[in-house]
N, C-alpha and C positions, 0 to 999 in steps of 0.2 A: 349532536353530530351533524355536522354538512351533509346537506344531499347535493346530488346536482341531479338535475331532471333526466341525463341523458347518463346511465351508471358505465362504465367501461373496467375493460378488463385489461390489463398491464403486465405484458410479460419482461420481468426484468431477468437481464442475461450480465451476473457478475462472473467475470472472464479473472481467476487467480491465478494465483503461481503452479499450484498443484491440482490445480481442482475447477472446472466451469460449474455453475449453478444456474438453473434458471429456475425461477420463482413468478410461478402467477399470482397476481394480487387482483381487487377490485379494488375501486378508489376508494373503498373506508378501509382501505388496509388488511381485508381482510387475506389470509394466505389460502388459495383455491385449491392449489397443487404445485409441486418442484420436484426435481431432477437433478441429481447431482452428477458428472463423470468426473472422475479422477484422471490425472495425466501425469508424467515428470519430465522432466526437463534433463538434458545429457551433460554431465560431468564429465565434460574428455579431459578436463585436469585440473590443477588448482585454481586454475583465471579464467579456464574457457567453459564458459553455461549455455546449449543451446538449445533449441525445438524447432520440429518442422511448423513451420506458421500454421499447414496445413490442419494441424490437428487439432487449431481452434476451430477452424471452419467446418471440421467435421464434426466435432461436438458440439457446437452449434447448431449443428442442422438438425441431430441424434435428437437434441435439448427438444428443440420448437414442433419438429416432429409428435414428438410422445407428446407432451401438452396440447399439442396442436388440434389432436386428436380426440380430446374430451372436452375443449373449453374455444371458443372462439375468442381469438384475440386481436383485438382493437390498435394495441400499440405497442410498441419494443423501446424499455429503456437498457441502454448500455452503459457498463461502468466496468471500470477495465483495472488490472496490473500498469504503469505506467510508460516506464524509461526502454520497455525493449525496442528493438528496428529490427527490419526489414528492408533491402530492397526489391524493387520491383521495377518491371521493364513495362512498357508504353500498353502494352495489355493488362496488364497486374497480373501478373507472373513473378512468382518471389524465384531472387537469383539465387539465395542461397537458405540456408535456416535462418530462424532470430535468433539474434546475439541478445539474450536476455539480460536483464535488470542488472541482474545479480554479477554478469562476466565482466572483468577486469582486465580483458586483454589490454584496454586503452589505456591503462595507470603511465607508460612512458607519455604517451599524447597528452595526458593531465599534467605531467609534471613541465611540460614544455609550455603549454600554455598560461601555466601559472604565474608567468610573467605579465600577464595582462589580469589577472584577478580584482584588480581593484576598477577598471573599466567593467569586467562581468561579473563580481558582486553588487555595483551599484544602479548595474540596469535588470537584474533576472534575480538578484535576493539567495545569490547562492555563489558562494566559492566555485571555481572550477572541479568537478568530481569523477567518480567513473562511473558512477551511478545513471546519469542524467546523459540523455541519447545524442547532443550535439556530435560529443569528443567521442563517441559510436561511429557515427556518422562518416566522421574524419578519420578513423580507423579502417574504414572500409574503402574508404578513396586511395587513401594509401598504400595499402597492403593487398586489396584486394582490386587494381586499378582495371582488369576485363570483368568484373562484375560493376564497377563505376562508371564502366563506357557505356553500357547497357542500362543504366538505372534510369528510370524516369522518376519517381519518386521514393524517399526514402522512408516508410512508416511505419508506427509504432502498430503493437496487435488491433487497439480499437478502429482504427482508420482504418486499414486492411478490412476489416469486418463491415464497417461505415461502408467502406467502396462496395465490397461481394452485393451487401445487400441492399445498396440504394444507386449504384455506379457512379458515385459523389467522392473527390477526395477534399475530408473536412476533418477540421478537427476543433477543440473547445480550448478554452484559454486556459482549463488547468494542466492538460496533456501541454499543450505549446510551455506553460511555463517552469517545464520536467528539462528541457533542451537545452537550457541556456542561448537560445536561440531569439528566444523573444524578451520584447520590454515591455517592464512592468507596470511602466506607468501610460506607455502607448496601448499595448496589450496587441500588438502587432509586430510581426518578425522585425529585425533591426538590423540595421546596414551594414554597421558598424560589427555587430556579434557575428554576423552571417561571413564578413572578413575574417575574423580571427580562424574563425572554424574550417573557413573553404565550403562554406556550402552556399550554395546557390538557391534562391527565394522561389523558383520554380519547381524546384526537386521536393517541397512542403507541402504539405495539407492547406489549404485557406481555414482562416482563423474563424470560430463561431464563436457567441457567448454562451456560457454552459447553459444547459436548460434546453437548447434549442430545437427546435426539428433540423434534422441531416438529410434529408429526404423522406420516401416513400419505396416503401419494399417494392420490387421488380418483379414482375409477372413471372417469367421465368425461376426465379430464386423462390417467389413464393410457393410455384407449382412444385418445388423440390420439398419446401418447409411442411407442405399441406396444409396452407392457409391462406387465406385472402390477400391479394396482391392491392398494393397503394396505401395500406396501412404506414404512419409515422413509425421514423427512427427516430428517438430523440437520445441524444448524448448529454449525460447525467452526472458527466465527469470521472475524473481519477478516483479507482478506490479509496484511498484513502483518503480524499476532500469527502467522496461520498460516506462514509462510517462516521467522519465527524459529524456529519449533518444528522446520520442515523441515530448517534451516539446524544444529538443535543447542541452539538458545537453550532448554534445556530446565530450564536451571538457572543461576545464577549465574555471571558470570564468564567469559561466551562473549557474542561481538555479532554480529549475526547486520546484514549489509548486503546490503540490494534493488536495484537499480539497473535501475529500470523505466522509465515513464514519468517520475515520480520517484524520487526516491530516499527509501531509507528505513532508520535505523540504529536496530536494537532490542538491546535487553539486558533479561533477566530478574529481576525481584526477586522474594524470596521474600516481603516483607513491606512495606507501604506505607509507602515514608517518612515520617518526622514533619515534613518542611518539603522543599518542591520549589521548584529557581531557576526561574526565568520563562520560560529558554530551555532546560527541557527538559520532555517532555509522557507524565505517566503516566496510561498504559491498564490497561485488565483485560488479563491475558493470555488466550490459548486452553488453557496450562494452566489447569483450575479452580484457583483460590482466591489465583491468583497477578496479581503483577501487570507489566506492561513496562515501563522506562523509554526513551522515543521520540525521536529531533529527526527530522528530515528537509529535503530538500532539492525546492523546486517541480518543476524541471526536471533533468531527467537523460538519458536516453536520447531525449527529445523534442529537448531541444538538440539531439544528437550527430545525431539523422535529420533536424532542421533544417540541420545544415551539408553533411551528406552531398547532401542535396538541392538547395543554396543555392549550394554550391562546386564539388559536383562534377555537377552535374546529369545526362546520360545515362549517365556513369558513377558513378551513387548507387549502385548495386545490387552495384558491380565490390570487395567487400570487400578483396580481397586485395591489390587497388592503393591501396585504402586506408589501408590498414594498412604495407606498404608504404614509402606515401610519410610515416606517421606514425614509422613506426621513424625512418626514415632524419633527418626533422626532430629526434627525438629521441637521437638520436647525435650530429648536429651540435650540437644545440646553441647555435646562435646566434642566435635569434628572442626583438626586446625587444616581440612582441606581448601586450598584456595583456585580459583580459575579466573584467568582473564577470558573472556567468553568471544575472541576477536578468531571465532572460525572464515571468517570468509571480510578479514580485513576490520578496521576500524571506520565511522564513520564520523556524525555527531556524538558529543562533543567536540574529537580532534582527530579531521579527517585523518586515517594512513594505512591507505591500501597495504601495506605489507605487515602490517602487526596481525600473529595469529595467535591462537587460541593456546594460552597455558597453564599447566596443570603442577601446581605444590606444595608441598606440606604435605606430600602422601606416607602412607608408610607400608610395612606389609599389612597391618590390622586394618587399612582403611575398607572401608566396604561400598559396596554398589548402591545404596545411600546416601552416603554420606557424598559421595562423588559426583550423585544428579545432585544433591542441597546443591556444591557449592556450584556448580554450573549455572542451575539455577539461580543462585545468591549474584555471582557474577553478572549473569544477564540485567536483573532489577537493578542493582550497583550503577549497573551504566544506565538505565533507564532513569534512577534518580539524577543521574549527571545531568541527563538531558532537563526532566521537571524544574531543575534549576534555576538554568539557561532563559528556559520560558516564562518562569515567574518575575524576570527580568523589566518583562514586555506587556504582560496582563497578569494582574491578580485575578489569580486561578481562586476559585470558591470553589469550585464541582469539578470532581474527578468521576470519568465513565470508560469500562474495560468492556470489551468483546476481541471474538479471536477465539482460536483454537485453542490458546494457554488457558484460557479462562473458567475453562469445563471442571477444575478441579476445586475446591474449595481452600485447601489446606494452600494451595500454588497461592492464590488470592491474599488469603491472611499472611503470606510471608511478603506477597508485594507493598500489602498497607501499612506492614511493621518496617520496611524497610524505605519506603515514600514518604513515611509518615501524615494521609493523606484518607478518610474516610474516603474508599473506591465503592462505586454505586454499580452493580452487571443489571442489565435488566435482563428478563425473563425470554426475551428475543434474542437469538444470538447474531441475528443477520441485519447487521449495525449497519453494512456496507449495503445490501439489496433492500432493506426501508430507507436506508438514503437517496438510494435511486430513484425509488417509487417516487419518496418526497419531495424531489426536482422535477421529476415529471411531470406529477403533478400540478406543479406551478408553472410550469415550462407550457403545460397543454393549456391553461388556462383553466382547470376544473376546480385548483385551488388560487387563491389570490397570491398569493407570496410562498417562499417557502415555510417561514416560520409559521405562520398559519398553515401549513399543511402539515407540519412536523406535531401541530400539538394536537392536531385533527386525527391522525396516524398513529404517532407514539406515546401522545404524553398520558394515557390511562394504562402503562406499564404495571404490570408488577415487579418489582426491581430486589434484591438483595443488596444491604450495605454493609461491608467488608469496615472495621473500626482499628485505627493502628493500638499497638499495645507499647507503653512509654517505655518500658521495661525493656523490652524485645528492640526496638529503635534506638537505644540508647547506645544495644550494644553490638551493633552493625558500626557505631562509626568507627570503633578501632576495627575490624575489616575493612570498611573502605577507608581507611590510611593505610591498611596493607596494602591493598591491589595498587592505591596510587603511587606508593612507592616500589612495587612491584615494576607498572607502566613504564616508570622515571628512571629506573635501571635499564629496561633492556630498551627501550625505545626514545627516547630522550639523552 
């Protein structure tokens, strides 16, 4: 194992969709102490998702606070949710809530600028979507034109946090290349994109390369954290670049899958392709210089907690009956339930915002089993969609799962039967907060690269491997030529 003479302690702050974590590490990886808080996000209707930004910043403090308290910390990595915004006026004063990830108010503004799609797939590696914070941005100029009089910068939750705690607006080339705003091969806002969108190059973060220091905590901020003030921020990237890294995708030829709130399937390239299909979406990665190939899935673990709650109501919480009664459905065998699993819009493979979530082949005998299976079944269907798509572009060898979904065993063996694809979980569940660690690592200089610090960190896992069953895979593909012709009917 590496030493370094001078040992440091790393508090990495993963900022999710439902949930902050901060995790203190030492540089051999080891976990010191964490802190989870929970949070959710406001469904005021089918398109509109929001949060007061505030409530990172205060769990945030909650976080650094309580750790702060038994362990001195040396350095803050951040790793974030990506695509939400915020504006904020000339003090950083947010003018309204974030318009998170997940809201679709912007789908009109995506379908209008989809006349330029082939200028902004070939400079940012991604279709026009509503996912991605540019066509946010141009939502809010529009519709909300005396919060746009007011904005001085427009920023996503990390940069908001970047700024509180170092008074810097910065940001990393994997959050930049979430916007459609920047180019891929520049790796600097783009003149051109920044036209189509109506945004303007001053209203942005200035661009860093991942890994970087962002600054140095604020006296003031520190005194609030109850910690040493001038300590590194370093920025460690997008969750999801960071999980791959945590997951192994540190190099070609390993896919690294999240299965969070959504889901999310990454693979590593070393070099930018010379032409990307439409249904799959390149990032920078959190290693420097490299880049990800991405699809994803809207819903994932949000479904599975909508049905635990939907179906099994007082007993939502009762796992082990769940699972259970999911085996046992899955042994039988005998359920012609079908779901297209498009709760909150379709994404990769084919983008469309408007396809939702349907449920058929029910009957009166169906049961609250049989009914998470095929949700379930639906979810990996498109997950395999995706695996496809990317096998495309690297032969994948190594499949690696972490994520909420992943807790279950029985969930697992139906994803391998269905991927047909030996899924390796290591014993860690926090794919995304040793990713962090492991960019920081390299970023402070205590490790030489990341890959060496990925195998200095992770590689003495103890891992479980999930093995598909030929039998069981065989006969998923007459379902998935159901759902496809399910899709082909109501939305095509």
């Amino acid at each position: 194992m590496y030493r370094n003479p001078n040992p440091a302690n790393i508090l990495v702050i993963d900022v999710g969709t439902s949930s902050m974590r901060g995790i203190l590490y030492n540089e051999f990886g080891e976990r010191l102490m964490s802190h989870q808080i929970r949070y959710h996000p406001l469904h005021l209707s089918d398109i509109e998702v929001e949060q007061d930004i505030d409530d990172f910043k205060r769990t945030l403090t909650t976080i650094v606070q309580m750790i702060g308290e038994k362990y001195k910390i040396y350095a803050i990595a951040l790793t974030s949710q990506r695509s939400s915004i915020v504006p904020v006026d000339r003090d950083g004063y947010p003018l309204m809530n974030t318009i998170m990830w997940q809201d679709r108010r912007n789908s009109q503004i995506c379908e209008e600028l989809a006349q330029f799609n082939d200028i902004i797939k070939a400079k940012t590696g991604a279709k026009v979507n509503s996912v991605f914070s540019g066509s946010k941005m141009t939502w809010i100029k529009r519709h909300c034109p005396h919060i746009a009089a007011k904005t001085y910068k427009y920023v996503n939750i990390p940069e908001y946090l970047i700024h509180y705690m170092t008074d810097q607006y910065v940001t990393d080339v994997t959050y930049a290349s979430r916007s459609h705003l920047m180019n891929l091969k520049t790796r600097q806002w783009d003149d051109e994109l920044l036209d189509i969108f109506g945004i303007k190059e001053e209203e942005l973060c200035k661009i860093q390369e991942v890994g970087s220091i962002c600054g140095y905590l604020l006296d003031e901020v520190a005194k609030e954290f109850g910690i040493d003030g001038g300590i590194p921020i370093i920025t460690s990237g997008g969750d999801q670049q960071c999980a791959a890294v945590g997951n192994g995708a540190c190099h070609e030829g390993v896919l690294s899958l999240v299965e969070g709130t959504g889901a999310f399937l990454i693979t590593q390239t070393d070099t930018l392709p010379e032409t990307i299909a439409d249904n799959v979406i390149c990032n920078c990665a959190s290693v420097p210089g490299k880049y990800t190939l991405e699809t994803n899935v809207l819903t994932c673990g949000s479904a599975y907690d909508w049905c635990r709650h939907t179906f099994y109501g007082d007993q939502a919480e009762d796992y082990q009956l769940i699972n259970q009664e999911l085996r046992y459905e899955y042994i039988q065998n005998t359920s012609k339930a079908r779901v297209l699993p498009y709760f909150q819009g379709r994404s990769t493979p084919k983008w469309n915002p408007k396809a939702t979530a349907t449920f058929t082949n029910m009957s009166l005998s169906t049961t609250r089993a049989e009914l998470l299976r095929a949700v379930l079944e639906g979810i990996f269907i498109e997950l395999n969609a995706n695996i496809k798509q990317l096998q495309k572009y690297v032969d994948i060898q190594e499949a690696f799962i972490s994520g909420g979904l992943t807790k279950s065993s029985i969930i697992n063996q139906m994803q391998s039967d269905i991927f047909n694809l030996p899924l390796t979980l290591s014993s860690d569940a926090e794919s995304t907060a040793r990713g962090a660690l492991v960019v920081a690592l390299a970023g402070l200089g205590i490790c030489p690269d990341v890959e060496f610090a990925y195998q200095e960190i992770c590689g003495q896992d103890t891992i479980m491997i999930y093995q598909p069953e030929a039998s069981k895979h065989q006969q998923y593909q007459q379902i998935i030529e159901e759902l496809e012709e399910l899709y082909k009917k109501l939305y095509e």
